[in-house]
N, C-alpha and C positions, 0 to 999 in steps of 0.2 A: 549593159542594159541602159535604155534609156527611159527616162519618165517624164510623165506630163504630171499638174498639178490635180487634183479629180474636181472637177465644178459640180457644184451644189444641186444643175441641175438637172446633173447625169445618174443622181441619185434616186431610185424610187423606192415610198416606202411601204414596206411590205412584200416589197420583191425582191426577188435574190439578186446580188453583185453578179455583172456578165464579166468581170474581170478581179485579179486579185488586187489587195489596195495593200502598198508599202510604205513605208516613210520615206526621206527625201534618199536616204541612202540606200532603197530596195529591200528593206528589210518587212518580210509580211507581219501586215496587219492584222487585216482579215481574209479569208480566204475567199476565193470563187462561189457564190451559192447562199452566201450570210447573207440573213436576213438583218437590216436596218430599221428598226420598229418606232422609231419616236425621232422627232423635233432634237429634242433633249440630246439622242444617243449622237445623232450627225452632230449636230455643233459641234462635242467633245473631240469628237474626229476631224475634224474638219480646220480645228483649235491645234491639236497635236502637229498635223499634217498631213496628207493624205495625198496619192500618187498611184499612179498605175502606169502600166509596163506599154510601151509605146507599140509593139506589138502584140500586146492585148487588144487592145483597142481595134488593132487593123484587123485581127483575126474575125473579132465580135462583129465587127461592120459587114465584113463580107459573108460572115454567117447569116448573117439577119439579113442583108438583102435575098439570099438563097431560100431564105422559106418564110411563113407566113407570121409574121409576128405574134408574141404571145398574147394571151389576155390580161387586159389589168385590171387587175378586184378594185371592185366598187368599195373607197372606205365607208366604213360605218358611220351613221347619221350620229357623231359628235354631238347634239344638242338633246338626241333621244336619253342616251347614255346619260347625263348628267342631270334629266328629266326626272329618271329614277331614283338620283344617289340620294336628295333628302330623303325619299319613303326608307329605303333601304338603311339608312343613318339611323331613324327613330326604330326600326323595326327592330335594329342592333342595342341602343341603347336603352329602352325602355322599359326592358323586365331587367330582373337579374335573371343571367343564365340556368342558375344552380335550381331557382323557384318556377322558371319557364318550363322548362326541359329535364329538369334532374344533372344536367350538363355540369362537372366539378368549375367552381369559380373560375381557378385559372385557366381555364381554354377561353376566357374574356380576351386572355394578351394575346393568343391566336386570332381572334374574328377579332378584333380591333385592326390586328395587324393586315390583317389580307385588306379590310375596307380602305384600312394609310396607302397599303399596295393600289388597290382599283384606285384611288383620286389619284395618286399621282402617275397613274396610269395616262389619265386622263388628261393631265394637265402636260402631260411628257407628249401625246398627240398634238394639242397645237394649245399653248400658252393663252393666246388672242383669242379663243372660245373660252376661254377659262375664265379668263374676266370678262369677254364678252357676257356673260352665264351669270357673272356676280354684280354685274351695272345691272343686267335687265331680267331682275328677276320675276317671278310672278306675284306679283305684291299680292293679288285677290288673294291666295291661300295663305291667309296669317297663321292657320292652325299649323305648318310648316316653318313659322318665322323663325322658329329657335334652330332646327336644325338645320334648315340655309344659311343663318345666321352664321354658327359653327361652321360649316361645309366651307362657304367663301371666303372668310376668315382665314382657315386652314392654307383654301389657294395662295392666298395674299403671301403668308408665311413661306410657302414653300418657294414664290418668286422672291421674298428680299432676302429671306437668306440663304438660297444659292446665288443672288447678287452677291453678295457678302462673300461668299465663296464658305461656309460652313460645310460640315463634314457632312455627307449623305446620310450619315446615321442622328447625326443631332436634327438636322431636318426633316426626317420622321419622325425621329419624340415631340417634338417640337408640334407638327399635325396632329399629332395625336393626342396631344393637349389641347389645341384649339376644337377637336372634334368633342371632348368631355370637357370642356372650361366650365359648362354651365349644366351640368349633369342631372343637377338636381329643380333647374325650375325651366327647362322648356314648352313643360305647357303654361308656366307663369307670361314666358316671354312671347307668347302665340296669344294671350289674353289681352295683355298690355298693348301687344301690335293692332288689335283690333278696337280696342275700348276707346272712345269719344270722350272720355273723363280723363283726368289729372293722376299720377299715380294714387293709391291708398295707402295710408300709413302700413297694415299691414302686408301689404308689397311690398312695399320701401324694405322692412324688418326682413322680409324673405331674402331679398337683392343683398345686402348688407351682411347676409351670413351665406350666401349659397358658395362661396370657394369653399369653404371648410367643408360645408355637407359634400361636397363632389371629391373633396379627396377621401372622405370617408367611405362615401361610395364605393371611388374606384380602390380604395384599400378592399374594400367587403369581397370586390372582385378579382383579388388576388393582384392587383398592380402593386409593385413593388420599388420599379423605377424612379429614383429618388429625384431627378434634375424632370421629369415627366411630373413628378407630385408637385415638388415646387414652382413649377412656371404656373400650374392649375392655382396654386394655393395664393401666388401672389398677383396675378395677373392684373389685380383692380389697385394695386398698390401704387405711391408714387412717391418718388425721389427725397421731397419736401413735407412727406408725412399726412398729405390730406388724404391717402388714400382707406382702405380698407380692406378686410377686417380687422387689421391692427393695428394700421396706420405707422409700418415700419416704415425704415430711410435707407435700408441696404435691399436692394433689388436683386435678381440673378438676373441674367442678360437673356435666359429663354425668356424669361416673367416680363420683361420690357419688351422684346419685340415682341410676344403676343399682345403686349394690350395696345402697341400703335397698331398693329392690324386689327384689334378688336375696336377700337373704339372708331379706327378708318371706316370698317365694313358699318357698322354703327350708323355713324351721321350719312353715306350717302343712300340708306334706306328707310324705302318711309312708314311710318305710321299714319293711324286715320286720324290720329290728335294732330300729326305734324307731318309736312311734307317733306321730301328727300331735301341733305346737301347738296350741292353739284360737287362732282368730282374736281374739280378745281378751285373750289372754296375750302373742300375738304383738305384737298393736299395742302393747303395754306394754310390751315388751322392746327394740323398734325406739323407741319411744318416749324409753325410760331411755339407750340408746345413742346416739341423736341429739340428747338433751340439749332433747327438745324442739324441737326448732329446725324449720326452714320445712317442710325434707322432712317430718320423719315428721307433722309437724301437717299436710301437705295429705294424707298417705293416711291420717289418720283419716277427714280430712272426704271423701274420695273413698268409699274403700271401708268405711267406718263402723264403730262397735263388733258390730255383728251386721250381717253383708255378707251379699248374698245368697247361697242353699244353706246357710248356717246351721242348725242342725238345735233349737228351743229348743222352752220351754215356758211357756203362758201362765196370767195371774194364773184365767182363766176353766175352768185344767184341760188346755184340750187341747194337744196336740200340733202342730205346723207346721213350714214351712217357710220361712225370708225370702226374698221373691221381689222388693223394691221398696222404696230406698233413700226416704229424707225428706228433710228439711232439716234436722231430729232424725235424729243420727248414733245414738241411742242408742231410736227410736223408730220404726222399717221398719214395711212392709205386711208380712203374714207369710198365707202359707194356709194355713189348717189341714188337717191328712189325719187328724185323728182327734176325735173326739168329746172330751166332759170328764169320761171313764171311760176312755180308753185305747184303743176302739174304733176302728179303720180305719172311714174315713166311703168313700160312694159318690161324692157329691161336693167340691171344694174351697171353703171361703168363705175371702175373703178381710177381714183383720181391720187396720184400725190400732191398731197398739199404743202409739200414743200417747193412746188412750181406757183410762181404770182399768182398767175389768174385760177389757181383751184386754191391759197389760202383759206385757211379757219379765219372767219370773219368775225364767228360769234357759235353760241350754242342756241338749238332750239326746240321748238314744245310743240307738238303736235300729237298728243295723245291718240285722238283718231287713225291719224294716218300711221303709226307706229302701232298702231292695235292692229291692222288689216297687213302686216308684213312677218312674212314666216321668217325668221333669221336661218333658218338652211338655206333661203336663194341667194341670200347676201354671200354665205361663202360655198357656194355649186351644190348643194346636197339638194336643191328641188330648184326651180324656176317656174317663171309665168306672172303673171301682172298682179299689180295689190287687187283683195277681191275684199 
């Protein structure tokens, strides 16, 4: 038997393999007809090794030249999907079960878990929408600020720590605590997001105790997971004791990478008192705070110096948007929406900027023209000119 190596772009997903895929020795993988459902699932494959049978290949060719090609499903509007998951977060979190519906507490750790399941569903379809999703949120709905808050927080977690290379199962307790960190004050944090004034002292008092009320909560709701409580209960803690609420100096290491995600997702979102971090002041400042160390170096390399929805400007003039991370944290795919005079283009090209003349020159601000652009066209889900 002979084999070829299987390219990345022979793959479709959501369609079935037209051939079987073996390792390098012919040993099956997967069979004829498996379906490939995620970003996530290929890489692992593709990581192992992956091959097919050199007369598969001949076979399928001249199959498919003989009849009429299949159809390929339209994937699904990725941005709709994720449009929904805050309502669907608060809609989950905000009674107790038991008072809602009569529903016994613990079926919480069921519907908590299917919700961990859909995001990272969703982030396992393409990464680059994920943060895309979490740069350019919809700031207008503050009264959602605490559960996007949580929601992209959550994202962030699930990209550094399978950087890290954590165990799949610690990296859903892990989600599942950034999605209940703040259980008990998001409409605090939907107030706050809105209000033109300084905090209040008795905000301040609420902030200062709500870890504790949130593991009491999810205690009421039958969560029982012990390294899930404590990453919730310490998450505002720090190293050197200024943290809170008790201002311990032994951390658990979920408790530290939730709160550099927490407090990342944090600064580059804005409020009506304060405007956004940029992503690249942010990663400097998580940076300078972590001392460098494993965390904030894998959400460089995650989420990059220019993550997607970036809004920059290139050496060639125009304007874009970053829609597609590299292996150059500092060198994204970017589409452009405007010419190299400033003009809104009809359609998008898309650029490596790690070629000269399409370089990141800079970042830029153009709220208007960024309010008049659907992010489906930027990656194929709709097209036609900024309106």
């Amino acid at each position: 038997m002979k084999v070829l190596r299987l390219p990345r772009s022979k793959v479709h997903l959501g369609a079935p393999l037209p051939w079987n895929v073996r390792d390098e020795s012919g040993l099956l993988l997967l069979s004829k007809g498996h379906f490939i459902e995620s970003e996530h699932q290929l890489d692992e494959l593709l990581t192992r090794g992956a091959f097919v049978d050199v007369e598969e290949i001949r076979a399928h060719a001249e199959s498919a030249a003989s009849t009429e090609a299949p159809r390929v499903a339209i994937p699904p509007n990725l941005f709709g999907l994720w449009e929904k998951t805050p309502q669907a977060l608060k809609e989950l979190l905000s009674e107790h079960p038991a008072q809602a519906t009569g529903t016994p507490a613990t079926d919480f750790a069921t519907q908590i878990n299917a919700f961990a399941t859909h995001v990272l569903e969703l982030v396992d379809s393409s990464p680059d929408i994920a943060i895309y999703r979490s740069v350019r949120q919809d700031h207008a709905q503050n009264y959602y600020y605490g559960y996007a808050h949580a929601l992209y927080t959550g994202v962030l977690c699930v990209l550094l720590t399978r950087h890290l290379h954590w165990p799949a199962a610690r990296t859903r307790t892990l989600l599942k605590a950034a999605l209940t960190m703040n259980l008990s004050i998001f409409e605090l944090q939907g107030q706050m997001a809105a209000q033109d004034v300084p905090m209040r002292d008795r905000q301040r008092a609420e902030l200062q105790k709500h870890p504790e009320l949130a593991v009491e909560r999810l205690q009421q709701r039958g969560i029982t997971d012990t390294e899930w409580l404590q990453a919730v209960a310490q998450h505002h803690e720090h190293a050197d004791g200024s943290g809170y609420p008790l201002g311990i100096t032994t951390i658990c290491e979920m408790a530290q990478a939730l709160r550099v995600c927490d407090v990342f997702m944090s600064k580059i979102t804005p409020r009506v008192l304060r405007p956004a971090v940029t992503p690249q002041e942010a990663v400097r400042q998580v940076y300078q705070e972590d001392h460098g160390g494993p965390l904030s170096n894998a959400l460089i390399k995650e989420f990059g110096i220019y993550p997607p929805g970036d809004f920059v400007k290139l050496a060639s003039g125009e304007l874009g948007v970053v829609v597609q991370r590299t292996a150059n944290v500092r060198a994204p795919i970017v589409a452009s929406i405007t010419d190299k005079h400033g003009h809104p283009v009809a359609h998008t090209q898309r650029h490596d900027t790690g070629q000269p003349e399409f370089a990141i020159v800079g970042t830029a601000s153009n709220p208007a023209l960024l309010a008049r652009l659907p992010p489906e066209r930027l990656y194929g889900f709709a097209q036609g000119p900024l309106h």
